[in-house]
C-alpha positions, 0 to 999 in steps of 0.5 A: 500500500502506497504511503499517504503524503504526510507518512512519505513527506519529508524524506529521512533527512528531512527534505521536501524535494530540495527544501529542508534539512539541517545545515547546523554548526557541528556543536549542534549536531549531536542535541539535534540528532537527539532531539531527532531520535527522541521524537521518532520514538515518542511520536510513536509510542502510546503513552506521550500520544494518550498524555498529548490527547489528555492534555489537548481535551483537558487542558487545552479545550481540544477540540476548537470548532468550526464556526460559519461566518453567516453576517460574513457572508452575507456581507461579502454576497459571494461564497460561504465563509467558515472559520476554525477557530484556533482562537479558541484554543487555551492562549488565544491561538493555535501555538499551544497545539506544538509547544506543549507537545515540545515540552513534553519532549523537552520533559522526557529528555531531562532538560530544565529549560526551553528557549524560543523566539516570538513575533507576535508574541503567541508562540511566546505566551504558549510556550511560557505556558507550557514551560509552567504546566511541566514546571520547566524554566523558559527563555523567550526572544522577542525583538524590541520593536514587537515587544513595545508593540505587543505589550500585553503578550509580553506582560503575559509572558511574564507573569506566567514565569517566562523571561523575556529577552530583546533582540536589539540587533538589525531591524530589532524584529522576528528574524533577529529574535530568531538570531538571538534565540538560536544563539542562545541555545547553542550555548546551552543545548546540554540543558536546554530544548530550543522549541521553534514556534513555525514549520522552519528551521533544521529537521526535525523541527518542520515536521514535528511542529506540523504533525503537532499542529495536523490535529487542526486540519484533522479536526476541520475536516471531521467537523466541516464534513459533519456540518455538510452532509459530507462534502469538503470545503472547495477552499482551504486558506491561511495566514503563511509567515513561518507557516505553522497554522497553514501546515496544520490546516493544509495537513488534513486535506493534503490528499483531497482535492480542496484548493489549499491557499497560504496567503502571505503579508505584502504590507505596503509595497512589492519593494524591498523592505515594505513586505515579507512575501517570501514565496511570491518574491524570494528565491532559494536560500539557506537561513536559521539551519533549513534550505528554503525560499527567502527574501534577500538583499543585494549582498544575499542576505536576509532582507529587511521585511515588513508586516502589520502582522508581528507574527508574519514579518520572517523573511523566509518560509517553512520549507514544505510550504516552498515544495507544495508551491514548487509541485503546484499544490498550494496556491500563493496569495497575498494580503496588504495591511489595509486589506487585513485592517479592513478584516479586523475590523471587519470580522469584529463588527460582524461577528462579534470576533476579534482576529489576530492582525496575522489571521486577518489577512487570510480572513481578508483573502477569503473575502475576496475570495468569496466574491470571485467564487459565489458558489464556493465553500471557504475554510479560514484557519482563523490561527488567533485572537486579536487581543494582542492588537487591539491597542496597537490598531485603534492607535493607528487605525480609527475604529471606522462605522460599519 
């Protein structure tokens, strides 16, 4: 019997077709090999998969349901608009669903501490929370940009025991938190679990963090089925920076024939600088240990990016998320940040649903979506709440009359 993709998907070296990999320093090589084989044997073994499941029913409030955006819908006057509601998992985002999976392993391999970067601060909060379910010390990176932008995540952080250090190097944002964490853990990898909050960096963390997050499109796909007398979405969208809650949603109709959307922030230009549309406009690069598409500078180097999304603005993308465009599974789309204001806004006042800037733009995506496919069913990873935002927006953004 032929494997299905995610069983094949990526190879024992943990590359998808030519992305991927593991280009780390040799002092590292041994925590990942590690970090590999412990996985390898956790993932299957009944006793972290039935811990995992207790925790995600109990602990979490697994599973989050899917909701039809009825107001929404009828607003747009086009296809009908559904959200999973990733929102609703325990911290207000899908970043849970790996970072207490990562603990988990971080637990059963001894080690007292787990470090990570953060953009908009999600992936933060849900590690700092996974860090104090399993009693584990917790260093978070956090760029000074995003830090003083996303202040409340931050107060979150630590008030929920974390330590949260600023990246104040470069553009001060989620690549140099990245930098910074990365650092950090080869410092101290005897001790410590560097626990990615996307679908990128070196194998194994691309393929762990999407299985962990698979539990979303497997969800979607039972209750989307329930709620349609058995019929698949036509469309499946999602926010794409690192692109951990599109894998997750993509991953549970990898083999049907739904329309899979990633919807990158091109927030206020095609140029350099006033984006971070890596797979519309980036080319192959090796960045942070994985071989993917990046945006680069006229000296090859990451490129300065842009997003009103904290959480989006990484100038390079998961890898499987480049070998899905290169094979044409995927379709690339993209959402400026006045598309995703007009979202935010959008989905709150009609809804009664505050979104994350970075869910906004697959909101906004959908919407446009909708119109140009009146007869169509569209499923949005709606991948956090936006309580992190609301100061930022209001300040910038005037509340507008629906």
């Amino acid at each position: 019997m032929e494997k299905s993709y995610l069983d094949s998907t990526p190879d024992e070296n943990g590359f998808f077709g030519k992305y991927g990999g593991a280009f780390i320093p040799p002092q590292l090589e041994k925590a990942f090999a590690e970090i590999n084989v412990a996985y390898d044997k956790l993932s299957k073994s009944h006793e972290f998969r039935h811990e995992l499941k207790k925790i995600r029913k109990h602990y979490q409030g697994r599973p989050t349901p899917v909701y039809y955006a009825k107001n929404l819908s009828e607003f747009v006057g086009g296809g009908q608009i559904y959200l999973k509601r990733e929102d609703l998992n325990h911290t207000g985002a899908h970043k849970l669903n790996h970072c207490m999976a990562e603990a988990l392993i971080a637990k059963h391999l001894g080690k007292k501490k787990l470090i990570a970067e953060t953009g908009a601060g999600q992936h933060g909060v849900a590690l700092a929370t996974a860090a104090a379910y399993f009693g584990l010390e917790c260093d978070i990176y956090m760029g000074e940009v995003d830090i003083a932008k996303e202040h409340p995540n931050v107060v979150r952080m630590k008030i929920l025991g974390a330590t949260v250090i600023p990246a104040t190097h470069g553009l001060k944002t989620l690549k140099e938190a990245v930098d910074s964490a990365f650092d950090a853990y080869v410092g101290d990898s005897e001790n410590s679990l560097y626990a990615i909050g996307s679908v990128v960096g070196p194998h194994p963390f691309p393929k762990m963090v999407r299985d962990f997050q698979s539990i979303v499109g497997r969800e979607a796909r039972e209750q989307f089925m329930e709620m349609s007398d058995g019929q698949l979405p036509d469309h499946a969208v999602a926010c794409v920076g690192g692109g951990s809650n599109a894998m997750g949603l993509f991953s549970g109709f990898i083999d049907d024939p739904v329309k899979l959307h990633g919807v990158e922030p091109l927030g206020v230009g095609t140029k350099l600088g006033q984006h971070a549309a890596s797979l519309t406009y980036g080319e192959e690069g090796i960045m942070h240990g994985f071989n993917s598409i990046m945006l680069k500078d006229e000296k090859g180097e990451p490129a300065p990016v842009y997003s009103v999304g904290s959480g989006i603005d990484y100038p390079s993308v998961g890898p499987e998320h480049a070998y899905l465009r290169d094979i044409g599974r995927t379709i690339v789309g993209t959402c400026n940040d006045e598309d995703a204001i007009d979202a935010f806004y959008k989905l709150s006042q009609l809804e009664g649903i505050i979104p994350a800037l970075e869910s906004a733009h697959a909101v906004a995506y959908a919407m446009k979506l909708a119109k140009e496919n009146p007869k169509d069913s569209i499923l949005v990873n709606l991948s956090g709440r936006g309580d992190k935002d609301i100061d930022f927006v209001v300040e910038k953004y005037p509340i507008p009359i629906l």
